[in-house]
C-alpha positions as CSV (number, residue, x, y, z in Angstrom):
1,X,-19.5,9.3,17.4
2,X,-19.7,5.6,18.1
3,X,-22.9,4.8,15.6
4,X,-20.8,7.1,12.7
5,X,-17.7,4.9,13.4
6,X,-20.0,1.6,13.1
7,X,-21.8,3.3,10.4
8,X,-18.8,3.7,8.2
9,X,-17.7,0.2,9.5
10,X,-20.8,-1.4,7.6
11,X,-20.0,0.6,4.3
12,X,-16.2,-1.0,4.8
13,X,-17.8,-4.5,5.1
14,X,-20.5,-3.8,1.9
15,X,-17.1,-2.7,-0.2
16,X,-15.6,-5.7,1.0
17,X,-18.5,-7.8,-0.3
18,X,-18.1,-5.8,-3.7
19,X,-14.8,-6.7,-4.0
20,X,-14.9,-10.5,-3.4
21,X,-15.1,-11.6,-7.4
22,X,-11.9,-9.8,-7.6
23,X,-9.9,-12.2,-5.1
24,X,-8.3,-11.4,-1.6
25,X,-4.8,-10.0,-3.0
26,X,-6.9,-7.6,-5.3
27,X,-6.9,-3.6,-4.7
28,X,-10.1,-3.6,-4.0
29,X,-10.0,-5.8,-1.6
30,X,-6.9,-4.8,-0.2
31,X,-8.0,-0.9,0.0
32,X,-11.2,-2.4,1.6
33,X,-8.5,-4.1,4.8
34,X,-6.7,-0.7,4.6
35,X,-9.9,0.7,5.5
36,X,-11.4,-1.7,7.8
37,X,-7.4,-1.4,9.7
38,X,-8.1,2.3,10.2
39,X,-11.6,2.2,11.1
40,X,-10.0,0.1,13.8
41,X,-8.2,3.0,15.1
42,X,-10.6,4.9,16.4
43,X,-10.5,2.3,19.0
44,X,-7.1,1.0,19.6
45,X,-3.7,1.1,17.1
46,X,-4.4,-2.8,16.1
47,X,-1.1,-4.5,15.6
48,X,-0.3,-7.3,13.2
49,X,-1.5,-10.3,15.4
50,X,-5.0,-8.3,16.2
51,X,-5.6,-7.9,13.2
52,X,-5.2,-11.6,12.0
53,X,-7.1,-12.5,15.5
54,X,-9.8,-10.6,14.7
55,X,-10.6,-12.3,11.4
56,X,-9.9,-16.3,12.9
57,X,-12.4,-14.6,15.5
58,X,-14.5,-13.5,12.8
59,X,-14.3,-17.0,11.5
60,X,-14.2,-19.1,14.6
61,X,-16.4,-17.6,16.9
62,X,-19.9,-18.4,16.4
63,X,-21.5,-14.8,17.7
64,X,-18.8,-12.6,15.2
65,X,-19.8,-15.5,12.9
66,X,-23.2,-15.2,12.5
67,X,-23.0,-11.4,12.3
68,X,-20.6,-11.8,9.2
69,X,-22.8,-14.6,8.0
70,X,-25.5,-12.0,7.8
71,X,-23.6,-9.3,5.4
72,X,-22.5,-12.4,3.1
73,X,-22.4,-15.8,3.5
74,X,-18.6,-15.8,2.5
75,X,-17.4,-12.4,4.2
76,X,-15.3,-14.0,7.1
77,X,-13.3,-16.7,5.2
78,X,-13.0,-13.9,2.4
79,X,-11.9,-11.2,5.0
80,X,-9.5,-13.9,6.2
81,X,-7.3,-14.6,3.4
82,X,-7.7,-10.6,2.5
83,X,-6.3,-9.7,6.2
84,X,-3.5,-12.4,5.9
85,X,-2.4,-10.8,2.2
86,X,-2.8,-7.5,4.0
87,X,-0.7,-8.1,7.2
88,X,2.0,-9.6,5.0
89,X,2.8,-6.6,3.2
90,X,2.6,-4.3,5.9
């Protein structure tokens, strides 16, 4: 179960990357977050202030860094401003 929920997990993270030349606030984007929220779920219900810890995490820490640096240079900051838009029109 865990490599299928880590599985779908990377195919969030590609769509992210797909969507970045649209911008943060776009529905692609923002359906990618609604995905990535849920795929969370399977783990714990993520409330408002995980969710935006998770991406400064993603951004700040240099381990969750360099594992976003490796699906695209720009995923983390990108993810970032996405999960702020996100979380503010929850």
């Amino acid at each position: 179960k865990k490599q299928s929920i880590l599985a779908e997990a990377g195919v969030i993270y590609q769509d992210i990357v797909a969507a970045m030349p649209y911008g943060p606030a776009s529905p692609q984007a923002q359906d990618g977050v609604a995905r990535w929220h849920q795929n969370m779920r399977y783990f714990y219900e993520p409330t408002t202030e995980i969710l935006l810890g998770l991406v400064d995490g993603y951004n700040d820490d240099p381990d969750f860094n360099a594992t976003f640096q490796r699906i695209h240079p720009d995923l983390a900051s990108f993810m970032r401003q996405a999960v702020q838009i996100y979380c503010q029109n929850l």
